[in-house]
N, C-alpha and C positions, 0 to 999 in steps of 0.2 A: 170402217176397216182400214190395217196400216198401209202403205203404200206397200206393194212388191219389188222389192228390188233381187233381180237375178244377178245371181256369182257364180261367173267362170268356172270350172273345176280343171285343178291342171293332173294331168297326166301322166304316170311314172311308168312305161316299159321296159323298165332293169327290172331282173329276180319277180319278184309276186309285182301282178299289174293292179294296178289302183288308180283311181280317180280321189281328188281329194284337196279340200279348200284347208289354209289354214284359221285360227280359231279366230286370231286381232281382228279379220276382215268380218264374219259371222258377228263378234261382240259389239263393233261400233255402228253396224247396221241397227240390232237390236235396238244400242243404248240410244241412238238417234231415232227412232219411233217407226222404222221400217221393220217388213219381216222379208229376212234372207231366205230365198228362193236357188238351191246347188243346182248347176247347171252343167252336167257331164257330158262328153262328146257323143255322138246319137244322129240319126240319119237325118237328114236338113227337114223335112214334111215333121217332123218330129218336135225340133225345134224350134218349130217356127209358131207349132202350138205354143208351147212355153213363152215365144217372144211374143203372144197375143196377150196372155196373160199377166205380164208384168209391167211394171210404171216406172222402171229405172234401171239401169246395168252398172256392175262392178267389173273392172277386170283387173283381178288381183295380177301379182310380180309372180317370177317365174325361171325357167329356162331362158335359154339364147334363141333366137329365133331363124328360119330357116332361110341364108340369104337368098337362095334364088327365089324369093318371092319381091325381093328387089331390085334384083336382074346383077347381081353380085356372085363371083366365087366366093366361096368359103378361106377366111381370113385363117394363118395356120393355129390364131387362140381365138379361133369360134369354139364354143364350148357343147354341151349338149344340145341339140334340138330336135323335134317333135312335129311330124306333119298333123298326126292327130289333134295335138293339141293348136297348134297354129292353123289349122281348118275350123275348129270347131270356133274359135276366136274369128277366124275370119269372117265366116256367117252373121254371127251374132253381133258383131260391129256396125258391118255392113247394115246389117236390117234396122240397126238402133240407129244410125244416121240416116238412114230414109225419112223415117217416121219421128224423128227427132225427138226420139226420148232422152231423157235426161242423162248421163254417163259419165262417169270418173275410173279413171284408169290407171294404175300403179304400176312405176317401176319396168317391167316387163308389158305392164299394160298400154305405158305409153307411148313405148317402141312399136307396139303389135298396133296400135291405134293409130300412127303416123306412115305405119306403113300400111294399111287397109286403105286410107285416105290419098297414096301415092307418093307418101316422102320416101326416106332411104332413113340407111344408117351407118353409124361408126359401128365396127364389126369389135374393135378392142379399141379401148380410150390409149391405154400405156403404150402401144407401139403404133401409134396411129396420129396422135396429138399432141406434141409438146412446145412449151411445157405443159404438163397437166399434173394437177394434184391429184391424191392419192381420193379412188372415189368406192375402192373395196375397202371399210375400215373394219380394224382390230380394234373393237370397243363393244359393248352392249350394245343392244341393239335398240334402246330406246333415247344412245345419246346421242345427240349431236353434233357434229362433226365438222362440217365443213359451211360458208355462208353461201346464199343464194342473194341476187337483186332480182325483185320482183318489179315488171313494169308497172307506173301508176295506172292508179283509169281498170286497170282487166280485174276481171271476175277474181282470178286469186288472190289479187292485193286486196278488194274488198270483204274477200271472204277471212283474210286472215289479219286484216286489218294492218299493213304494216309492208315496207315498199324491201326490207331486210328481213331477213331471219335464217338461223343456223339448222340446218336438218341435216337426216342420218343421211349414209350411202351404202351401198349395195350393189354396183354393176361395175361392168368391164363395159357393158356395149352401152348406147347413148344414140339422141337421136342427132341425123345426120340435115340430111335437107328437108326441112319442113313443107310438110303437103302442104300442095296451092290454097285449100280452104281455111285452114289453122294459122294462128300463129302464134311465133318462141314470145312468151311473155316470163321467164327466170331462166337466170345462167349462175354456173359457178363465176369461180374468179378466174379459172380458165378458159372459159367459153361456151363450154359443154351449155346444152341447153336442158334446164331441170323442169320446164313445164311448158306445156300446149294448150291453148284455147281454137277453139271453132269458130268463125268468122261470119259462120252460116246455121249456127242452131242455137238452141235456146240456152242448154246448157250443157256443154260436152268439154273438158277440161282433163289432159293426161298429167301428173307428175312424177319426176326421176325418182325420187325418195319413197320412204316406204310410214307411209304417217301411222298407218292402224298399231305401228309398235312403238310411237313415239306419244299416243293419248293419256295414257297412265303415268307419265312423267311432265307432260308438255300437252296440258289439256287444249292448248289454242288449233291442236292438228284433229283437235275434232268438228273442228267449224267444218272440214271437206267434207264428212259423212253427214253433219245433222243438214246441213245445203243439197246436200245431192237426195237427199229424203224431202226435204222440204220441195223442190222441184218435184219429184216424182208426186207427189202428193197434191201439187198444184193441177196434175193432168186428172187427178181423180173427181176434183171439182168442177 
């Protein structure tokens, strides 16, 4: 049987209410030998079935996240945010670092990851950091845009083989002080930090970018999915 891996479902409260995964995260689950497991917000006893049942977690990008879950006011370009959905994220985090399942977290994933764990955040990069580069781009969403340095030696350099490389961007907010258990292993060339590893579990890895859109041009961003399968799939044996 293929490994289970659970994915997030984010949460739209404007106009008709929906729960709802996008498709990049669902195809490169598949195409890496996992079956995608949608994970909508639902009463924690409820959940926590579903967290019995699965070998791995996804937590896709997103919204802005809620600061005073950081002990922060709201910066005046914090943007949407969602206690539903940053509850149901909170849970599911939480219990996947207990039990140290395997985890990769995107974008909005890695902020909501960093702060479950006890770090913080940058509320908005542009009035908050400079100088900082531009890290909302106008371009396709599968191109590449700005460089990352990857530490040697961590899990992401190995997984992507390579201590450089140029990925997409998509956020205003960014993580801030890295929780005591993780650490920043990629930064822009401003300093922002573009990924997180665990210090303390097998295989738990957050990054800034958004790679499930950059596979079909830049097949090297699917070594994060086929690894984070391959983990889960190591607990089945």
């Amino acid at each position: 049987m293929a490994p289970l891996i659970g994915i997030t479902c984010g949460h739209q409260w404007q106009e008709r209410e929906r729960y709802f995964v996008n498709v990049g995260y669902v195809q490169n689950i598949l195409s890496s030998g996992g079956t995608p497991i949608l994970i909508p917000y639902m009463e924690k006893h409820k959940l926590m079935e579903i967290m019995d049942l699965i070998d791995g977690l996804l937590i896709p990008g997103g919204i802005d996240i809620d600061p005073s879950l950081f002990g922060q006011d709201p910066h005046p370009n914090c943007g949407l945010i969602d206690p539903i959905w940053d509850e149901l994220e909170g849970h599911v985090i939480s219990t996947a670092l207990s039990r140290d399942l395997p985890l990769l977290a995107i974008c909005r994933g890695c902020q909501i990851l960093n702060v479950v764990a006890g770090g913080d955040l940058i509320q908005d990069i542009s009035s908050q950091v400079s100088p900082a580069i531009k890290h909302m781009q106008q371009a396709q969403k599968w191109h590449a845009t700005h460089e990352i340095k990857i530490e040697p030696d961590s899990i992401l350099a190995t997984t992507l083989n390579t201590n450089n490389i140029t990925v997409n961007s998509y956020h205003h907010q960014a993580v801030g002080q890295v929780a005591s258990q993780f650490s920043a292993v990629a930064w822009a060339n401003d300093h922002i930090v573009e990924a997180i590893e665990s210090r303390e579990h097998t295989y738990v890895l957050g990054v800034q970018w958004h790679p499930e859109l950059m596979t079909n041009h830049h097949p090297v961003f699917h070594q994060l999915f086929t690894v984070l399968v391959s983990y889960a799939n190591s607990r089945r044996l």
